[in-house]
Each structure stands twice: as C-alpha cells, then as structure tokens.
N, C-alpha and C positions, 0 to 999 in steps of 0.2 A: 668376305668378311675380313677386317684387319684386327687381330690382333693389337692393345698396341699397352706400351710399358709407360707411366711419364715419371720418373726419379726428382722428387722435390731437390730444392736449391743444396748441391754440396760446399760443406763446409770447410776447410782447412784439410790438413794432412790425416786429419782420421777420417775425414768425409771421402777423401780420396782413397784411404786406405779399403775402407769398407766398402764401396762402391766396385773397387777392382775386387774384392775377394766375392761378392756377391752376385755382383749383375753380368756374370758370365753365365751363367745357371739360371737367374733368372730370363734371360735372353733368350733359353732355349725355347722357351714356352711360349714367345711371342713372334709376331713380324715384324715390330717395330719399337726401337726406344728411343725416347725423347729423354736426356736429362737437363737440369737445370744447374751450370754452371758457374752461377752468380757470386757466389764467395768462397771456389773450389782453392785460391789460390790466399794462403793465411787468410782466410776470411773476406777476401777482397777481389773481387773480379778473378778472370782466369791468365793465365800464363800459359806458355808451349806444353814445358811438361805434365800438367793440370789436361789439358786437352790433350794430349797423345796417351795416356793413362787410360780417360775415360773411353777414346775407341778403343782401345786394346781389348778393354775390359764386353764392348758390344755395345756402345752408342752410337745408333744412324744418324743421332741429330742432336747440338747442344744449343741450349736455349741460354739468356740472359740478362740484364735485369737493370735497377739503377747502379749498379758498382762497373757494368760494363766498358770502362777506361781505363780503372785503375792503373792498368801493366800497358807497357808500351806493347809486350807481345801480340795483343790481339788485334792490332793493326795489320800486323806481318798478317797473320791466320786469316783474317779477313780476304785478304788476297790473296789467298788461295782456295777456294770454297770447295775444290773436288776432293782437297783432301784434310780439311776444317770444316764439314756442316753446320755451321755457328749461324744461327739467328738471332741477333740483338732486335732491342725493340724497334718495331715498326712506327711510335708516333712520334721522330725527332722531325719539326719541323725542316732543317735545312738538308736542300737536298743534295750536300755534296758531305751528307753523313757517311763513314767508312760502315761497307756490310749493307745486310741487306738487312729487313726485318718480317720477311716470311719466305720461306722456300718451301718449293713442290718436290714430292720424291713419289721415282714408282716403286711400290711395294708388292716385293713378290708372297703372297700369303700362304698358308699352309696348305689351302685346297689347289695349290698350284695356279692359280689365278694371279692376276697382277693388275693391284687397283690403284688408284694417285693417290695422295696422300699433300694435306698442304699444311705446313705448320707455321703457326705465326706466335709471336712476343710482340706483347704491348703495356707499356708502363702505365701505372695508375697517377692521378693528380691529387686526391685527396691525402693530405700530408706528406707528401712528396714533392719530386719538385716538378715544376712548370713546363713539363712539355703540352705538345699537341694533344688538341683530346682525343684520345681513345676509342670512344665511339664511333665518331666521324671518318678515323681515321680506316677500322675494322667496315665499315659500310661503304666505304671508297672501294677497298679491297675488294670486297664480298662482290662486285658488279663485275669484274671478270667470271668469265663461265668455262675456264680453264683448271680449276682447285683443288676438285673432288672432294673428297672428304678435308673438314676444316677442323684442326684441332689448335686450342688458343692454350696457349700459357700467359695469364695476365699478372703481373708481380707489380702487388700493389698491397698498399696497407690497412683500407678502412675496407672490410666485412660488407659494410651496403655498397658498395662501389662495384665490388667483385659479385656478388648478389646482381647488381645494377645490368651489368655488361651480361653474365648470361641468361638474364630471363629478356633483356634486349635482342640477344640475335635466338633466342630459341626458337627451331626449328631449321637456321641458314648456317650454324658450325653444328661439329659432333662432338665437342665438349671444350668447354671452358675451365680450366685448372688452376686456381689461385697459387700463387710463390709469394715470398718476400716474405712475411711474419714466423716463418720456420716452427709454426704452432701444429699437429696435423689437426685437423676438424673432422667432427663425425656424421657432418652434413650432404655424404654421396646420398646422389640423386639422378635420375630425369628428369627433365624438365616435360612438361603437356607436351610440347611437339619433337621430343628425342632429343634433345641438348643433355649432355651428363655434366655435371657438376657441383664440382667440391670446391668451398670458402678456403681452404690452401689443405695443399698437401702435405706439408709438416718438411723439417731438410734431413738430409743427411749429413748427418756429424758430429761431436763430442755428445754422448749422451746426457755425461753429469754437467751439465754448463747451463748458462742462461743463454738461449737460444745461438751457443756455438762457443760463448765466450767464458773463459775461466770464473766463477763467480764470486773470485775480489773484488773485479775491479768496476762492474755495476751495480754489484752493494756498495762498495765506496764511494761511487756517483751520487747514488741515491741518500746516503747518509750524510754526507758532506757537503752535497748540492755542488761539490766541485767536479770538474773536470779530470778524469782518471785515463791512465794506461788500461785497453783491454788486451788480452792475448788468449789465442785458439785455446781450449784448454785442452787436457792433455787425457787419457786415459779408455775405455770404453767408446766404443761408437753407435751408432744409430740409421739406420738406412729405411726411411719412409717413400712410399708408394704407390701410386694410384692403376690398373689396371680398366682399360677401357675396351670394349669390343665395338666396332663397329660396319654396319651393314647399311651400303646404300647410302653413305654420309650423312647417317641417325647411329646415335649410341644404342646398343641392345642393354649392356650391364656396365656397370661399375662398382669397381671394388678396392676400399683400401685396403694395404699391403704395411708392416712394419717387421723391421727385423731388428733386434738389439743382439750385440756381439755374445752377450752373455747367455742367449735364450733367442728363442723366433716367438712372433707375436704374428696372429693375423687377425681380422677384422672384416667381412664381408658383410655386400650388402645383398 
C-alpha cells in the first residue's frame, strides 16, 4: 500500500514559506508527496529556489500547471530530472516540448515493500487555453502496462470537466486531484471502481487573499471593470491537502487535510 501526500497548488513566498515549515512532519506519515508547484514563485510558475525549498522541505515529485513558463528557470530544472522531479502537463501537443508530463517512481512504503508509482499532469481546456485534449491524451498513456499505480493531478477550471476526467478513467488511475481554482472542495470521494477524487484541492498560500492575491487589487478589477495591479498578499498562510492511500493501483481512503498558520484544521472522510 502507498501512502501518498498530494500539496495543492503553492502560492507565492507564504505558500513557500508554510509548505517548508509543514510538510517536513507531514512527510513523515507518508511514502510519497506530490506537490503542486504552479504559482510557488510570486504567484507565477516556479523558479530554482521555489523548487530546491520544496525538496528540502520532502517533495518526491512537483507537479505543474498553465503558468508552467513563466520563469526561464524551469528549462534549466527540466534538464535535470534526477534532481528536479518536475512534471509539467502531459497534453502539449508539440513534441519537442521541454520535460516530460508523467514520471514513474519506485516507492519504497512503509511495510518495506516497493511499489511503482506513475504520476501525471494534464491541463484542462474548458476556459483555459487550447492545448491537446486531455482525455485522449491520459488513454494514449494508460496503454503502457509499465505505470503501476496512476495518480493524476488535472489543473483545470470548470468543476464538470474535472468531474469529467475522473469518472472517465475510474477504475484505470488511483485518483484524480483537481489544482488550478485554489478553492479546496468537500467532494472527497471513490469513485464505483476505486478512482479517489476531489473537484480541487484548495493551494497553499496567503490565507487572507482572493485565491493568493492581496484583495485590492481584484476588487478594483471588479469595480472598475479596469485592468488592475495584483500582488502576493502578505500576512497568514494556509496549507491545503489531500491524503490518498492506495492498494493495488485502487484508492482505499481519501482525506482532506487543511492547515492555517494560526490554528490546524482537519476534515476527513
């Protein structure tokens, strides 16, 4: 059985912050963490020190999202994979996209066993932009018989979509984890044939903010219908989480996890 940890999308320098002071300790409990590195760096893709933080901190694996270019840095990281775990999404049509968009890892678990483990990222298309689709591209994949257990981080925006995708491979990954709306939802689940899955995991970072960002400057968007400055906001952070177990490349449980700096929150299902 794996253990495994997945750390919604971190935000900015408190998302960083909180993640390194947490998911050391969280870490201990598990085999495996996946986090989601999508706007760990001001809000915007990741950067060197943004990824050398998060292993420091106990991430086997960073995932990532539509902001994935942001920083030239992640070019360099990508060329190095043994010591960058970095999965960008798997549905960019061209194939001389930098990275890959699923890696296998063996995972050594707690009962001393050692099971594969395959993690993928795949960007969503409903109000997003225009890559490959997503499904076709997860069932291309899925036809290797080398993956072992399949766990998806799908970072997308529209709720049926992500809905969409895991009740479409339920039964052939071990769960599907929504990123990208930084909202968490209290829709953990199995699905009938073992698929776990949650409509997103919520991010880690500024708590008091609209979904990361100081909240000037998308009330000022909103009121003015103009074009505003946003900036990380500052103060409190927030570290959201999803906890998955699985056996036989079938989810057993899933459980959301929430930590606020000022207090612990938790939530199981």
């Amino acid at each position: 059985m794996i253990k495994l940890l997945f750390v919604g999308d971190v935000f900015g320098q408190p998302g960083r912050r909180i993640l390194g002071a947490r998911l050391p300790d969280l870490r201990r409990d598990v085999d495996f963490a996946v986090v989601n590195m999508e706007n760990a760096a001001g809000g915007f893709g990741i950067h060197r020190e943004a990824a050398e933080g998060a292993l420091r901190a106990g991430a086997d694996c960073m995932t990532l999202g539509n902001h994935a270019w942001h920083h030239r840095d992640v070019l360099k990281l990508m060329q190095d994979p043994e010591n960058y775990p970095i999965v960008r999404p798997l549905n960019y049509a061209d194939p001389q996209t930098p990275g890959v968009g699923w890696r296998t890892f063996e995972v050594h678990t707690g009962s001393g066993q050692t099971e594969r483990l395959t993690v993928v990222n795949l960007l969503g298309r409903v109000f997003m932009d225009q890559v490959s689709n997503p499904f076709t591209a997860i069932d291309t994949l899925l036809e290797r018989d080398d993956l072992g257990s399949v766990f998806v981080d799908f970072h997308a925006e529209a709720s049926s979509e992500k809905a969409g995708l895991a009740w479409h491979l339920d039964g052939r990954v071990a769960a599907v984890i929504g990123t990208h709306t930084h909202v968490p939802t209290a829709d953990s689940r199995i699905l009938p044939h073992g698929t776990a899955f949650q409509t997103d995991a919520g991010f880690t970072g500024p708590h008091d903010s609209i979904i990361g960002s100081a909240p000037e400057g998308p009330v000022a968007r909103f009121v003015t219908e103009r074009p505003h400055r946003y900036a990380v906001a500052e103060g409190r952070a927030e570290l959201n989480a999803v906890y998955v177990q699985i056996e036989a490349g079938r989810a057993v449980s899933i459980e959301r996890y929430r930590d606020v700096e000022e207090g612990l929150e938790e939530d199981g299902l």
